[in-house]
C-alpha positions, 0 to 999 in steps of 0.5 A: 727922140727928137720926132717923139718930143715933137709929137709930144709938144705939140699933141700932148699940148701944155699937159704933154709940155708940164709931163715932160717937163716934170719927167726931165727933173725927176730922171733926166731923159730929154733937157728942157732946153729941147722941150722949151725950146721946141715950144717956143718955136711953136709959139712963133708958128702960132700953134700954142700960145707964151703964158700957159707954156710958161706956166705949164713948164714951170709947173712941171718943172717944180713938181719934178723938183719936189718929188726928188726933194720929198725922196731926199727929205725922207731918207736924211743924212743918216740912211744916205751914208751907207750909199755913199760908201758903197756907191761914191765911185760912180757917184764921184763924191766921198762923205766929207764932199757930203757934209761940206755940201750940206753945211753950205746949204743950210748957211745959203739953201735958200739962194742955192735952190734959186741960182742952180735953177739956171745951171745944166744938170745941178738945177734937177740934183739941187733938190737931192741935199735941199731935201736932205737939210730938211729945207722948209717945204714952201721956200723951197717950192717959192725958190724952185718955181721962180728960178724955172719961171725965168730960166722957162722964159728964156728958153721961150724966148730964144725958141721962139726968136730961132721959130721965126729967124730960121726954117730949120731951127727944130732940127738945129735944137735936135742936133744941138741938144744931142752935142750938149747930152754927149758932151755931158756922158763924156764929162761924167765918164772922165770925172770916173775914170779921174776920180781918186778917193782922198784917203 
């Protein structure tokens, strides 16, 4: 996986970084902390430059963003209650943690959309209930774009720092994205496995 990124950073160039980037967001296969990462070490080589990466990385990751959001914003509230019921095992959430969800979206959506941006796995599903409260399309593009700006910009940062602090820091991002997507399986197989219905 990692060999495969790395040929698609560097060989699919800023196209290769906005495709994964919006591919991370819409089903989550590779964290944006390996693909930024890896292109911030890139950037300490010389072999691609900070603006465009940036720009690339945000693009895609909004528009992955907003495919999730025009999927939500077109099923509603109404059509997500059936799947609830018959899926909320594995989803961990019952109707009610639904609507609480949703009522505090409408009172702070806006905020929401931008702070989730900088939290591992709730900034990709933040765009599931923005969708399904009908948020405005251009605040929640505006929201989306900053927050991955800066989040995109600190990975680069810190990818680029680790490209000329260390010689093997693509291999450190490999192993350390592996730990990170690891811990994440095992954290959501015990919420199942723990996970009780209130009534």
């Amino acid at each position: 996986m990692n060999e495969w990124v790395i040929s698609l950073v560097e060989g699919g160039g800023y196209w290769g970084i906005m495709f994964l980037m919006a591919l991370e967001n819409i089903v989550p296969p590779i964290p944006s902390e390996l693909i930024m990462g890896l292109a911030g070490i890139a950037i300490a080589h010389g072999r691609m430059d900070f603006l465009p990466v940036l720009l690339a990385g945000t693009a895609g990751a909004t528009l992955g963003n907003y495919v999730l959001f025009l999927a939500a914003d077109r099923l509603g509230y109404e059509r997500l209650r059936p799947l609830i019921d018959r899926w909320g095992r594995w989803l961990t959430l019952e109707w009610g943690d639904v609507e609480k969800a949703g009522h505090f979206f409408r009172r702070h959506g806006h905020w929401v959309v931008f702070v989730m941006r900088f939290m591992p796995m709730f900034r990709t599903m933040v765009s599931v209930p923005a969708g399904l409260a009908h948020m405005r399309h251009l605040p929640f593009l505006l929201y989306t774009a900053a927050g991955a700006a800066i989040w995109n910009t600190i990975l680069l940062m810190a990818g680029r720092w680790l490209g000329h602090t260390f010689a093997e820091a693509e291999t450190w991002i490999g192993w350390g994205t592996l730990a990170f997507a690891l811990g994440t399986v095992v954290w959501y197989l015990w919420r199942v496995i723990s996970w009780k219905p209130s009534n």
